[in-house]
Every structure is written in structure tokens, then in C-alpha cells.
VOLO-998975 format. One line per 3 residues: number of its first residue (from 1); their letters; for each residue y, x, z of C-alpha. Coordinates in steps of 0.1 Angstrom, whole numbers, plus 5000, padded with zeros to 4 digits. Layout:
NUM = A = Y X Z | ... .
//
This chain:
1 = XXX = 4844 5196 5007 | 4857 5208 5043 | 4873 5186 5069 .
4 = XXX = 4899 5190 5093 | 4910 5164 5116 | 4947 5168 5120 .
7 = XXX = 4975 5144 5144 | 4998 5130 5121 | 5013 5097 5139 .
10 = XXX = 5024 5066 5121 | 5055 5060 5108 | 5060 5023 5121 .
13 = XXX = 5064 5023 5159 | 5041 4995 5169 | 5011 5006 5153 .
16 = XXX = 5017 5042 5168 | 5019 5028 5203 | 4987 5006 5192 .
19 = XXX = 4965 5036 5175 | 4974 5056 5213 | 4963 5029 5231 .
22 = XXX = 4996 5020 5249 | 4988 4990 5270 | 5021 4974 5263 .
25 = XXX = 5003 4965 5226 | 4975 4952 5244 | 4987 4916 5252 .
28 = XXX = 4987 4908 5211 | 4954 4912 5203 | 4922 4899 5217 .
31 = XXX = 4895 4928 5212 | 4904 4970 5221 | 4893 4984 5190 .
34 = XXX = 4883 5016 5203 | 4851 5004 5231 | 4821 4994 5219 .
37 = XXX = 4816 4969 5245 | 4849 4948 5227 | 4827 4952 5188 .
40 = XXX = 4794 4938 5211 | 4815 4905 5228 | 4838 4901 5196 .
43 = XXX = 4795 4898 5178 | 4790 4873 5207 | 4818 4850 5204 .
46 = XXX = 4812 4849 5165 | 4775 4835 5171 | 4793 4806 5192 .
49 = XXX = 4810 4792 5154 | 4795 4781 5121 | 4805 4790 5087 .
52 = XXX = 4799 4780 5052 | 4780 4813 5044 | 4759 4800 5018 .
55 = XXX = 4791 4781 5001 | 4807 4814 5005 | 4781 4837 4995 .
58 = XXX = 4772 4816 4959 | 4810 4813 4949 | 4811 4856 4956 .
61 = XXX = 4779 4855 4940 | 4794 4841 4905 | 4823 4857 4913 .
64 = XXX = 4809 4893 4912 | 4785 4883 4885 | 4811 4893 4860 .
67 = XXX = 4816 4933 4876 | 4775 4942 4869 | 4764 4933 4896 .
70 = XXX = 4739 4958 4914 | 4707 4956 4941 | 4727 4968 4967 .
73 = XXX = 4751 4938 4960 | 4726 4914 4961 | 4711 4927 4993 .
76 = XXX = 4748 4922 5005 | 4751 4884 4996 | 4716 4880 5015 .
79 = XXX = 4726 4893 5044 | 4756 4871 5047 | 4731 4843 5045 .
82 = XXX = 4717 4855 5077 | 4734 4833 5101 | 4732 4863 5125 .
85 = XXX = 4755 4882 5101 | 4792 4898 5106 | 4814 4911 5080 .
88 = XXX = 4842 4942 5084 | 4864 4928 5059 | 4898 4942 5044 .
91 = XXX = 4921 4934 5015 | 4951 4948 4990 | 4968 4939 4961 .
94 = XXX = 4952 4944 4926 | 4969 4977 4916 | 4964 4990 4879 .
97 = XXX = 4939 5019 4881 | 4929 5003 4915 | 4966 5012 4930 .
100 = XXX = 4977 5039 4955 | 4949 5062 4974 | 4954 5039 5005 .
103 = XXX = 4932 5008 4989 | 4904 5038 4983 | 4908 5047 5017 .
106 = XXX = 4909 5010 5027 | 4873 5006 5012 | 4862 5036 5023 .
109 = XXX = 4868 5023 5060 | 4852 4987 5059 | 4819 5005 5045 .
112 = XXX = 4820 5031 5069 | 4825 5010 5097 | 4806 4983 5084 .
115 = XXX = 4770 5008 5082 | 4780 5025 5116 | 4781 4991 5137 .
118 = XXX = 4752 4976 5120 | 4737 5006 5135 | 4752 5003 5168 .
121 = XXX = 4747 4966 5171 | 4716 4963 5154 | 4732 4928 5134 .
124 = XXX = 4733 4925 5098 | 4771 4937 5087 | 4783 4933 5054 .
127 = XXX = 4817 4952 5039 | 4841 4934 5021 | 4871 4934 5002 .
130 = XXX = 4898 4908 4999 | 4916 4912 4966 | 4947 4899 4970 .
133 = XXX = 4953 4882 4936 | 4976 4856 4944 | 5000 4879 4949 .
136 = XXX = 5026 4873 4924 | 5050 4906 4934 | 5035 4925 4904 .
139 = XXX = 5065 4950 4904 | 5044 4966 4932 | 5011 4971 4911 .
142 = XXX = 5024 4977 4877 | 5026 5014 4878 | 5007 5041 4887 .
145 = XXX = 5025 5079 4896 | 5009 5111 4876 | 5020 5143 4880 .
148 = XXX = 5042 5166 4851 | 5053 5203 4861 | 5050 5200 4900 .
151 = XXX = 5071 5168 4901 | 5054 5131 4902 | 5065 5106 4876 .
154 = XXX = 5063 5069 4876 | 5049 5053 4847 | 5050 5015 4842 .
157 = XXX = 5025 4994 4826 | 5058 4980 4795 | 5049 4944 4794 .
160 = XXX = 5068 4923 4809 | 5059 4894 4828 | 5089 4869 4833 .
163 = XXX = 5072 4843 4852 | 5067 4847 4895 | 5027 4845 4885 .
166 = XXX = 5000 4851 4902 | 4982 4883 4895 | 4949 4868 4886 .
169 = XXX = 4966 4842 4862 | 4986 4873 4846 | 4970 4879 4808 .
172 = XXX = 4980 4916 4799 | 4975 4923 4766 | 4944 4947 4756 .
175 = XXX = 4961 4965 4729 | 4991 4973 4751 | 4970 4982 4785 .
178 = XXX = 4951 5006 4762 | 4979 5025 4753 | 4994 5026 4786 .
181 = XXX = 4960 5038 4800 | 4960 5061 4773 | 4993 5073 4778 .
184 = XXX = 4982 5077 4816 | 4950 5103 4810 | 4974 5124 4789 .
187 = XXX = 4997 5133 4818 | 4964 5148 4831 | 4946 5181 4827 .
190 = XXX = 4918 5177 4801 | 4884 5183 4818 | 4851 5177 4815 .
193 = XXX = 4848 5147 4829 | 4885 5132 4812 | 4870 5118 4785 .
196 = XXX = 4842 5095 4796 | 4864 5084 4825 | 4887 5075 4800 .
199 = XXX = 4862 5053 4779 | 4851 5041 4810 | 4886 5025 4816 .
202 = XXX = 4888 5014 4783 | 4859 4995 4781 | 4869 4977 4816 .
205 = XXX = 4904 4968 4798 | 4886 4950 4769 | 4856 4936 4790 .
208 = XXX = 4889 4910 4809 | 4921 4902 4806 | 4937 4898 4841 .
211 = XXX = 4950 4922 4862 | 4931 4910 4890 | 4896 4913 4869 .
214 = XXX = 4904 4947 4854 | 4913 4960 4895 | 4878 4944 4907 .
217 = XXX = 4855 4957 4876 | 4869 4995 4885 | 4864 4991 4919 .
220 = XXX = 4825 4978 4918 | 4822 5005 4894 | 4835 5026 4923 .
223 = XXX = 4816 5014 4950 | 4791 4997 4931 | 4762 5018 4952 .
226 = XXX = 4777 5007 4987 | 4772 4969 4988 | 4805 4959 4988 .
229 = XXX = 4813 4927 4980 | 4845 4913 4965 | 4860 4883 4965 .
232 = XXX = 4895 4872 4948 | 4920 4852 4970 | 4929 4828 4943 .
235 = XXX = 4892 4823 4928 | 4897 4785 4922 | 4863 4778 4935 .
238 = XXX = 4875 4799 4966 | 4900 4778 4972 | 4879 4744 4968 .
241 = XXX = 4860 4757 5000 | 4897 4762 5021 | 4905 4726 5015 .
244 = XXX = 4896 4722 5051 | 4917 4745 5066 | 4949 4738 5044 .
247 = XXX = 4947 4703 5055 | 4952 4717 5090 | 4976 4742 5079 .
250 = XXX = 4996 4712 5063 | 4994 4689 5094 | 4999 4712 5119 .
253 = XXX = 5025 4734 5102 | 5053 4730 5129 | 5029 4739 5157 .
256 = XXX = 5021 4770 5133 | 5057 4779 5130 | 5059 4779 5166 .
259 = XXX = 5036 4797 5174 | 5044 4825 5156 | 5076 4822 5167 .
262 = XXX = 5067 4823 5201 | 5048 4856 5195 | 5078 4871 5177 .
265 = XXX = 5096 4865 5205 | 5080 4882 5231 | 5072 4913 5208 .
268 = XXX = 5114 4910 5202 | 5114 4917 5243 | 5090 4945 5241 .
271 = XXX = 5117 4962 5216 | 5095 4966 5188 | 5109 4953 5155 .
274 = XXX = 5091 4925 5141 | 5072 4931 5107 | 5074 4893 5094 .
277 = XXX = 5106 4878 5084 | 5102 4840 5086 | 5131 4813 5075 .
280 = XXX = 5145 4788 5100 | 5119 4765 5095 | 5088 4781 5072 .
283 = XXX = 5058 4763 5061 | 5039 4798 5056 | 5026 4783 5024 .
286 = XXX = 5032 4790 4984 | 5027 4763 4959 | 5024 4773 4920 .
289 = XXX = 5046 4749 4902 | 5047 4749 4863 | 5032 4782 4863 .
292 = XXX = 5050 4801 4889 | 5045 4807 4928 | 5074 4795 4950 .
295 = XXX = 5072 4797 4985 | 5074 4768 5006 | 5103 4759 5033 .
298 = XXX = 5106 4729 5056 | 5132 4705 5055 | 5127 4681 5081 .
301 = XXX = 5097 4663 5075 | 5101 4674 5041 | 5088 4706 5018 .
304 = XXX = 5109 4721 4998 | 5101 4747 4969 | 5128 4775 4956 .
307 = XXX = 5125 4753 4924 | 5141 4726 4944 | 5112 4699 4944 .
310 = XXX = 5103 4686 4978 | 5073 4668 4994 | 5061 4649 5023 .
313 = XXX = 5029 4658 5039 | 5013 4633 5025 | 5023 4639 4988 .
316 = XXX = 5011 4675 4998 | 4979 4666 5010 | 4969 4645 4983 .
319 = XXX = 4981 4673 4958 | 4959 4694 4980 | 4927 4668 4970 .
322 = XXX = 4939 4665 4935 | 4947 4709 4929 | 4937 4726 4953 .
325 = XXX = 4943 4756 4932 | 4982 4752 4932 | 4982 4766 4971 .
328 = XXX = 4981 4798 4982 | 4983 4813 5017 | 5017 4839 5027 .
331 = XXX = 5011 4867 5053 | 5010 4841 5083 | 4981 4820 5069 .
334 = XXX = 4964 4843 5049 | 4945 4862 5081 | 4939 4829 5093 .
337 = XXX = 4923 4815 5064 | 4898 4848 5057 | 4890 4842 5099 .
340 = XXX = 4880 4805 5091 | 4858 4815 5060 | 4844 4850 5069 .
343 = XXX = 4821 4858 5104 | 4847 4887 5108 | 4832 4917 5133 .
346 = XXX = 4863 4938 5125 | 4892 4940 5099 | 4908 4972 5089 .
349 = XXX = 4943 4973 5086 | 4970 5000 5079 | 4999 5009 5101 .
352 = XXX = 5021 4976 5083 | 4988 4954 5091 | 4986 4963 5126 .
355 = XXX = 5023 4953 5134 | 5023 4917 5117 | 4988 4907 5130 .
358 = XXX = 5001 4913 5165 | 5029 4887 5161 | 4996 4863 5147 .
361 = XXX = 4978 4861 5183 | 4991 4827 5193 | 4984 4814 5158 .
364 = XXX = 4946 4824 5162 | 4946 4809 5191 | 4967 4773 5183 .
367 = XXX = 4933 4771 5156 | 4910 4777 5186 | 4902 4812 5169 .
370 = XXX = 4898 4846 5182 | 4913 4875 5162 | 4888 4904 5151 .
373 = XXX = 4886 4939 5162 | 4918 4956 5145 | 4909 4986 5135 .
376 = XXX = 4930 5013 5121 | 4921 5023 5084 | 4909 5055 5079 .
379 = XXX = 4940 5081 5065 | 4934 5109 5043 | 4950 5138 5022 .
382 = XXX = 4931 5156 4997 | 4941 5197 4999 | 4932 5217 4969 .
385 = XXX = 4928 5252 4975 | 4954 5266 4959 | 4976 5238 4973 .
388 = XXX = 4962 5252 5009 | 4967 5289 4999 | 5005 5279 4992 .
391 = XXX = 5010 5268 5025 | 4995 5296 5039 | 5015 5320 5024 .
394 = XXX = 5050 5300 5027 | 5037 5297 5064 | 5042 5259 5069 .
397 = XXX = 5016 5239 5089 | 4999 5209 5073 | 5009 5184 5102 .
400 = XXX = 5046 5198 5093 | 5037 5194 5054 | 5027 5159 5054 .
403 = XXX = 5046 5142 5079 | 5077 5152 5062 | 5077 5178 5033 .
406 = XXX = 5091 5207 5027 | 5130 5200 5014 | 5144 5214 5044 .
409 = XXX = 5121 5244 5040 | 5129 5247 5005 | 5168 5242 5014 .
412 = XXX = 5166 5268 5038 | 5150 5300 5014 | 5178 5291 4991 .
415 = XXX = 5205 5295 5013 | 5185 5324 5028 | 5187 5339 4996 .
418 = XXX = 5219 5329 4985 | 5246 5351 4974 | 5269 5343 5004 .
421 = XXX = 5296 5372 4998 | 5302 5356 4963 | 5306 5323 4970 .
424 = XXX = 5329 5334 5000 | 5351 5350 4973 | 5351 5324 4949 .
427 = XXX = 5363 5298 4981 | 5387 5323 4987 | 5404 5322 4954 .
430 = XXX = 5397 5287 4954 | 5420 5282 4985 | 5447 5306 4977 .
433 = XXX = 5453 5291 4938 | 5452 5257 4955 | 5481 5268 4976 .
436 = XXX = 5499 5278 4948 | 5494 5248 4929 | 5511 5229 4958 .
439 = XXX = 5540 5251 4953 | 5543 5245 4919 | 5534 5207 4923 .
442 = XXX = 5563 5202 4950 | 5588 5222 4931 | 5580 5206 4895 .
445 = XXX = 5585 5169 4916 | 5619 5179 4927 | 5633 5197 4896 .
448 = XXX = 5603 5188 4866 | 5589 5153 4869 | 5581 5160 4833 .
451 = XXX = 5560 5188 4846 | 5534 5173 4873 | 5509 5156 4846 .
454 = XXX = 5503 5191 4832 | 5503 5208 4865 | 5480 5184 4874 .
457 = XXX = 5456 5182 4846 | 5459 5225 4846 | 5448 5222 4883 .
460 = XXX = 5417 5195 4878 | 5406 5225 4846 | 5409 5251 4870 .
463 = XXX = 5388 5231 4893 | 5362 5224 4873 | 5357 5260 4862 .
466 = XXX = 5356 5273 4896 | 5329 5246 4903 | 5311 5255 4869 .
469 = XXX = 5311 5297 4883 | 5289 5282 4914 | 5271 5260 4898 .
472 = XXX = 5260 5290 4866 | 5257 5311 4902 | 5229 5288 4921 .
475 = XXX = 5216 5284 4883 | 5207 5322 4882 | 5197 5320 4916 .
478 = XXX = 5169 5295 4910 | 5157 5311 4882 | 5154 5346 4899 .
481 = XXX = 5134 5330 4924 | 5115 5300 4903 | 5083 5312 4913 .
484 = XXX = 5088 5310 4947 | 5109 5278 4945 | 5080 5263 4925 .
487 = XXX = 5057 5267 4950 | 5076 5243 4975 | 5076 5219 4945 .
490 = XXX = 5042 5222 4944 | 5034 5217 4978 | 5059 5183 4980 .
493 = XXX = 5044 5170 4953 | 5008 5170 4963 | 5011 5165 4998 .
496 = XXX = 5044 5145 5004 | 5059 5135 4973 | 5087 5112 4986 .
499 = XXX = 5063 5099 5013 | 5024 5105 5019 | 5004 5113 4991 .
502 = XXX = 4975 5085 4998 | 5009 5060 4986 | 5021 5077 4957 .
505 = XXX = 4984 5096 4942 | 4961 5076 4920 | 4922 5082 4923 .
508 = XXX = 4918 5089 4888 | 4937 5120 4891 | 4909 5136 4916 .
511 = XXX = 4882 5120 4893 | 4896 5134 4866 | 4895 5172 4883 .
514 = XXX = 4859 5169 4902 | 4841 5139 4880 | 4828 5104 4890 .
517 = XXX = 4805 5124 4922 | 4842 5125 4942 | 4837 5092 4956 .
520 = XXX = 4803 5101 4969 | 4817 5131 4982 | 4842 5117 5000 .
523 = XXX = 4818 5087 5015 | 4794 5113 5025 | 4823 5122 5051 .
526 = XXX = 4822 5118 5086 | 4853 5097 5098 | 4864 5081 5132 .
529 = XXX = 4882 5051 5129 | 4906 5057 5155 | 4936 5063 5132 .
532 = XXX = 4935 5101 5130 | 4943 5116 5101 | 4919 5139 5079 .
535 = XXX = 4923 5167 5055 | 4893 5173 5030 | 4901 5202 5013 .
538 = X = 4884 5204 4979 .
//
């Protein structure tokens, strides 16, 4: 593997300005992310609170106990024993075959940057990751994107879940998720390493039977090496321990509201646009009724559900006593509740993360709460040679490449190559028989009304031919140059197939080419956490 560190700025406007360092982000947040000094006071003012680390650390414990658990796991839970102990913590949803690149690169960052400050602080730091299982948006995880003939191709997992349920209450079945993972490793080039990956997978679909379960058991089998811990947002006994805090998220929930509100509105006057969409009067909290997760709304000094049930706050905190399962936190209260529960040094968030915690600040602070150090996740794109020797000889950079692909570049060698004098004829004729037909067409309405509908239809045929000569024309065109115009397929497709490739590619393509060792490889990597972007060229 070679590096390169390349500048490839984000998409979303706010986190660009933050990942700078543009003061006008400052006033959101409470820690620079790219001084020491702010990772060494943030340390300070988490030895000032208490947590329930060794609640926490048993209920991750059994959690994890199902995914093999491993010595450098263990050494993990003891260390967030240590009452001294910090955590770089980041989450994403449970994707099949562990999702997008992005949640590889997620990880990749908390462990990194969890090592590195231990160093630099000389403090226990443990790296974890928040699954995201109460999700229940499973049209976002149910697919994975492989790639046929230079082009990618969505392929969704074919069961159908009809119920709004949470991700780690959704039972796939094994025989159908075996096919389907099946189907997947076909798309792929056969390789040394295809088939025990394969069984690998496999054995992970039988060994569970949630989504949620079968993302988490890939993933320590991942990381496994690395100490990374895992913990599933909707574990029940997980939940058990937030009883606490929902109480004040219940109680408090129109001083929340507010204050979010209040930090939406003076992002609104910075003219950045806001990243949360909030009702009138939200109550940032999801409630699973009869199976399904509806989101919360307040009504007065009621709750209403989208089922149309509604609640006082006290009916809602004794359900809180009775099932403390049947809540679940939404984007405003979910930071909050992982700050309450985890010593949090730093969290690592993508460009989307960046902008919503920023409109969170006065919430932290309404819970007498300081937010971590945000710091930008790391972003990669794997080049493979021949992928780089393409670009070389097309002449396109790799900033141009993957910040927005090479259509236009593509566009512009076909009409480059086009055969210009033709299609100048064929408009030519196109425009003079059209001016005959309106000849014919006013004559026949004066003298031959009988006339116009075969004029007309004789017209539309004539049309369509002269549109089926260009068409046959840019046909023969592409295929006298397929070589060439395959090349900028292959160079959109790997690099920026309809966006950047760490949100369309799927590890298990790259593990497939260069065996299980790629992870290591790519953790062996030097990376700054300062939102640059790298190449590792394979």
C-alpha cells in the first residue's frame, strides 16, 4: 500500500467551514478539535463527572460475549473500569455486509485516534462503536452495491419487512440471507481468498438471526484484534441503565425543544442550512407500539404517536418504569444519551454529524453537559493500479476524479470524436423536409382536411427515422471507441460511482481481491484526523 494525502472538501457547507477551521463554526461546539491542549481540558472536565462504568462495562461485556470475544476485548472492558478512563466513541446503522466503506472508515478513526491520545495523554482510552440498532429505516441497510462490467449494481436483500421495526428486533430468515449472500460473492471475481470469506459470512448468518447481530459478529471479526468494543443502542439491558436520563428527557422535553430551537436559530443567521428537521412541537423521542417505532410529537401537555395514541407525562413515565425497552432516542437525544453513559474524550463524526451536533450545543449544555471533541472521521478512496494507470493516461487528476467524476469528461471525447459533418447534414435535411411538411400541412387544411391525419402520421415516421439514423450513428460511434469509452466507465465506477466510492463500495469487495490481511493493512496506515482525504493505492 502507498498513500497520498489529497484536498477533497466536503460536500455539506458547515462541516467544510468546520474541518478549515472558520471561526464562524466555533461558537457551536465547546472543544477545537485540532489542539491538543482542547483533547487535555476536554480529559479534565470528564474527571469532574461519574459514570456507571462498571453497569456499562458488564451489560457490553454480555453483550459482546456472543461475537467471540477476544483478549484484547477484555483488556478494553477493564480499562473502562478505570475510573480514570475516556472513550473515542462513534456509531452507524447496522448495514448488511457491515454497510457502505464509510462505517470501516468510521472504525478505523475511533481506534486510531483512540491509541494515538492514549499516547499523548497518557490516560486509559478505549474505542467504541455505537451500533445504531434501533434504527428502524431498514431501506437504508438492506442492500449492498457490487460491481458487473464497469457499472455498480444495487442488490437488495428480497425479504420484506412490513412493519417500521427496529433493526435489532428484525428476524431475517437464514435460508433467504444465504442466498442473497450467496448471490452477492458471485457478482465478484473468484480468488483465493472468495471462498473462505464466503463461509466465513455464512457461518455468521446462521450463528443469529437479526440484522443488528449478524452487522456486529462481522465487524468483531473485523476488528476483533483492536479492542473495540460494541454496544447495540437498543440492547434492552442498555436501555434499563438510561432510565435516568429518559426520565429527564421526558420532564424536561419543552426546555429540550427549546433549546435546540434556539441553536437552530442562530445557525439559520449564520446562513448555513440546518441538518435537523424538527416538527412544531417535537418530543425527540420514538416509542415502539405493537411492534413498530413511531416517533413521538407533542400536543400540549400531551404525546402523541403517528399511530394516533397519546400520553401524559406521567402515563409516559410510568411506561418508562414498566418497559423501558419501548423508548428509543431520535438524532436530538441520541448524542445526549451516549454523553450521559460513556466518559467521551472525542466522537468522530462525518461531514452530516458535524452539521447536526452543532445545532445540539445548547442542549448539552440545558443537561449541564459539555459536548466532546468533534472530530472529523477519517475519508478514504482505495486506487487500484490499473484504476490509477487509467487516469494517468486519460490525464484527469484524482482530486478532479473523486470530487465529481468523469461524465463531463466522458461527454466531452464523444462529442470530440463525433461525426459533426454528418449530423450537420442530417439537421439539414431534417429542417428543409420539415418546411415542406408545413407546406403540405397548410395546404391539405385548406383544400384536404381528409388529408392532415396521414400527413401527419407520414411526418411523425419520417421523424422517427431521421432520429433512428443518429441514434445507429452515436451507436457505431461508441462501439468504434468502446475501449476508450470503457475506460471512463471504469474510472466512475471505482472512484465516483454516482457519489464517493467509500458510500456506494462494500469492504468485502477489497477482501475478496487482497484477503482478510486488508484490514490490517489499512490500520497499519498513518492518518491525521483533520478531515483530509487519503488515497491508498493498492
Amino acid at each position: 500500500m502507498e498513500q497520498e494525502c489529497i484536498s477533497v472538501p466536503a460536500l455539506n457547507r458547515f462541516a467544510k467551514d468546520y474541518i478549515s477551521g472558520d471561526e464562524q463554526t466555533a461558537p457551536y461546539f465547546d472543544y477545537h478539535p485540532f489542539h491538543q491542549t482542547e483533547f487535555a481540558a476536554r480529559a479534565a472536565d470528564i474527571q469532574t463527572r461519574r459514570y456507571e462504568r462498571e453497569k456499562l462495562a458488564d451489560i457490553i461485556y454480555n453483550y459482546m460475549q456472543t461475537f467471540q470475544m477476544t483478549e484484547e476485548t477484555e483488556r478494553s472492558l477493564a480499562k473502562l473500569r478505570d475510573e480514570k478512563s475516556l472513550v473515542v466513541i462513534g456509531g452507524q446503522q447496522a448495514g448488511l455486509l457491515t454497510g457502505p466503506l464509510y462505517s470501516i472508515h468510521k472504525i478505523i478513526s475511533i481506534i486510531q485516534l483512540a491509541a494515538d491520545q492514549e499516547k499523548k495523554l497518557g490516560l486509559p482510552i478505549v474505542p467504541v462503536f455505537w451500533i445504531a440498532g434501533e434504527d428502524h429505516d431498514l431501506l437504508e441497510i438492506n442492500h449492498v452495491y457490487v460491481e458487473k462490467e464497469g457499472q455498480m449494481h444495487k442488490i437488495g436483500y428480497p425479504e420484506r419487512f412490513i412493519k417500521k421495526q427496529m433493526a435489532s428486533e428484525t428476524i431475517y430468515d437464514k435460508g433467504t440471507m444465504e442466498k442473497w449472500v450467496t448471490s452477492i460473492f458471485s457478482c465478484m471475481k473468484e480468488t483465493n481468498h472468495t471462498n473462505q470469506l464466503l463461509q466465513d459470512v455464512l457461518q455468521a448468518v446462521h450463528q443469529h438471526d437479526t440484522l443488528t447481530a449478524f452487522f456486529a459478529q462481522l465487524t468483531q471479526t473485523l476488528f476483533s484484534k483492536y479492542g473495540l468494543l460494541l454496544i447495540d443502542a437498543a440492547d434492552p439491558a442498555l436501555r434499563q441503565l438510561e432510565v435516568p436520563f429518559f426520565k429527564r428527557l421526558i420532564i424536561e422535553n419543552k426546555q429540550l425543544a427549546a433549546s435546540v430551537t434556539g441553536a437552530q436559530e442562530e445557525i439559520k443567521k449564520a446562513a448555513y442550512t440546518l441538518a435537523i428537521e424538527t416538527g412544531e412541537q417535537p418530543a425527540n423521542l420514538f416509542l415502539i407500539e405493537d411492534g413498530e417505532r413511531h416517533l413521538l410529537e407533542r400536543d400540549g401537555d400531551l404525546y402523541r404517536s403517528k399511530s394516533g395514541r397519546s400520553y401524559s407525562e406521567s402515563e409516559l413515565l410510568e411506561l418508562l418504569e414498566m418497559s423501558p425497552h419501548t423508548f428509543s432516542n431520535n438524532v436530538v437525544t441520541r448524542p445526549l444519551m451516549q454523553e450521559w453513559l460513556f466518559p467521551t474524550l472525542a466522537f468522530i463524526a462525518g461531514p452530516g454529524e458535524i452539521a447536526y451536533w452543532a445545532e445540539l450545543n445548547r442542549a448539552f449544555h440545558h443537561f449541564e453537559m459539555k459536548m466532546p471533541v468533534i472530530v472529523p472521521r477519517v475519508n478514504i478512496s482505495i486506487v487500484e493500479r490499473p484504476i490509477a494507470g487509467i487516469a494517468a493516461e486519460i490525464d484527469l487528476t484524482m482530486e478532479q476524479i473523486i470530487q465529481s467524476g468523469v461524465k463531463m469528461e466522458k461527454a466531452a471525447y464523444i462529442e470530440s470524436v463525433r461525426d459533426h459533418h454528418l449530423h450537420d447534414l442530417v439537421a439539414e435535411m431534417k429542417a428543409d423536409l420539415f418546411a415542406s411538411y408545413e407546406k403540405i400541412e397548410q395546404r391539405a387544411s385548406k383544400l384536404h382536411n381528409g388529408l392532415m391525419p396521414i400527413v401527419e402520421k407520414n411526418k411523425a415516421y419520417h421523424e422517427r427515422q431521421i432520429e433512428f439514423l443518429i441514434q445507429k450513428s452515436d451507436a457505431v460511434l461508441e462501439q468504434t471507441h468502446a475501449a476508450t469509452l470503457l475506460r471512463f466507465d471504469r474510472l466512475e465506477s471505482a472512484l465516483h460511482p454516482g457519489g464517493p466510492q467509500e458510500r456506494i463500495w462494500n469492504i468485502y469487495s477489497f477482501l475478496n481481491t487482497y484477503g482478510p490481511s486488508f484490514i490490517e493493512k489499512l490500520m497499519e496506515q498513518s492518518f491525521d484526523h483533520k478531515g483530509d482525504h487519503y488515497l491508498i493505492y493498492m
